[in-house]
C-alpha positions as a printed NumPy array, in Angstrom:
array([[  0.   ,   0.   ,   0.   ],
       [  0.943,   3.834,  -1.13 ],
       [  0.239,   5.828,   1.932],
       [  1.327,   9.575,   1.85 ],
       [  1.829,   9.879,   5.673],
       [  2.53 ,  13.559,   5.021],
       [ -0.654,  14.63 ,   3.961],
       [ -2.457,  12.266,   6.153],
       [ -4.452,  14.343,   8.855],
       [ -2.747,  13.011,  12.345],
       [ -5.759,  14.665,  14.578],
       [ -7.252,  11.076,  15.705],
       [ -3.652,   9.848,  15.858],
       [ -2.661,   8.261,  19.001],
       [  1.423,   8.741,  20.573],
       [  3.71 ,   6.4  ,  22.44 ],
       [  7.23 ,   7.884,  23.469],
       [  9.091,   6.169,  26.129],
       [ 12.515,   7.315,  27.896],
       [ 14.199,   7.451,  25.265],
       [ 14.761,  11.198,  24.434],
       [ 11.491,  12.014,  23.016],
       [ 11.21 ,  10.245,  20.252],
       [  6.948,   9.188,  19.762],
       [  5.991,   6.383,  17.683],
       [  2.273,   7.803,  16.   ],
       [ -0.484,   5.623,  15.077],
       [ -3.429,   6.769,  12.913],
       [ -6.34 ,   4.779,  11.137],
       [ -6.256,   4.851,   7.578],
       [ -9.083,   5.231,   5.531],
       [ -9.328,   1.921,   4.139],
       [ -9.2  ,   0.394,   8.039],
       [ -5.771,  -0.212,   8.702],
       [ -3.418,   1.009,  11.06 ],
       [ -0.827,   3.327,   9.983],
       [  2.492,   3.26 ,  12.492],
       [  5.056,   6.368,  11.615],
       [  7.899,   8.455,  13.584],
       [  5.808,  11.418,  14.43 ],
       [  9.296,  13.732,  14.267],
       [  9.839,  12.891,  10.556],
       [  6.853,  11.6  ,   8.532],
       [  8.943,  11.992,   5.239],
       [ 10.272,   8.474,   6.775],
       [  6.765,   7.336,   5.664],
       [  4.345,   4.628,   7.613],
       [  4.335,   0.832,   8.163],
       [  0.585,  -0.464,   8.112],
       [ -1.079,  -2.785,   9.802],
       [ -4.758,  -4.585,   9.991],
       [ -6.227,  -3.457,  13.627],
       [ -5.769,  -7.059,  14.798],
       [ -2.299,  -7.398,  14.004],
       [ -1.211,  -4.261,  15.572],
       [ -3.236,  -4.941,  18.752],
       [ -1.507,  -8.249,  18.852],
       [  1.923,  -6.369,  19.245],
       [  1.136,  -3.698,  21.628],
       [ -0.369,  -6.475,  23.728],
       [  2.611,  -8.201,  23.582],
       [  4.856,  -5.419,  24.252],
       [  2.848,  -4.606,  27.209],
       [  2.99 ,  -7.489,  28.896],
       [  7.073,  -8.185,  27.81 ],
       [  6.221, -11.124,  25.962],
       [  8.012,  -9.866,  23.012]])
């Protein structure tokens, strides 16, 4: 998938930034239903996607350090 992560509107977007210097991790739902992921500092980098499932799947595992 083509996503232009520049011009996509971040206003429903959700951020995660640890301790690690400030750097946020942005998630946004793309029109089509999936789950965009993207550095919020530099969204030139562009956006990984993900089906809602899948990317629940890995928070949930982060969370609870099984991954």
């Amino acid at each position: 998938m083509d996503l232009d992560v520049v011009n996509l509107e971040y206003l429903d977007g959700a951020l995660y930034s640890g301790d690690n210097g400030g750097s946020c991790v942005e998630t946004q739902p793309t029109p089509d239903g999936l789950v965009a992921v993207g550095d919020s500092k530099d969204r030139t980098l562009g956006a990984h996607t993900f089906a809602p499932g899948e990317w629940q799947a890995f928070v949930t595992a982060v969370r609870d350090g099984s991954l």
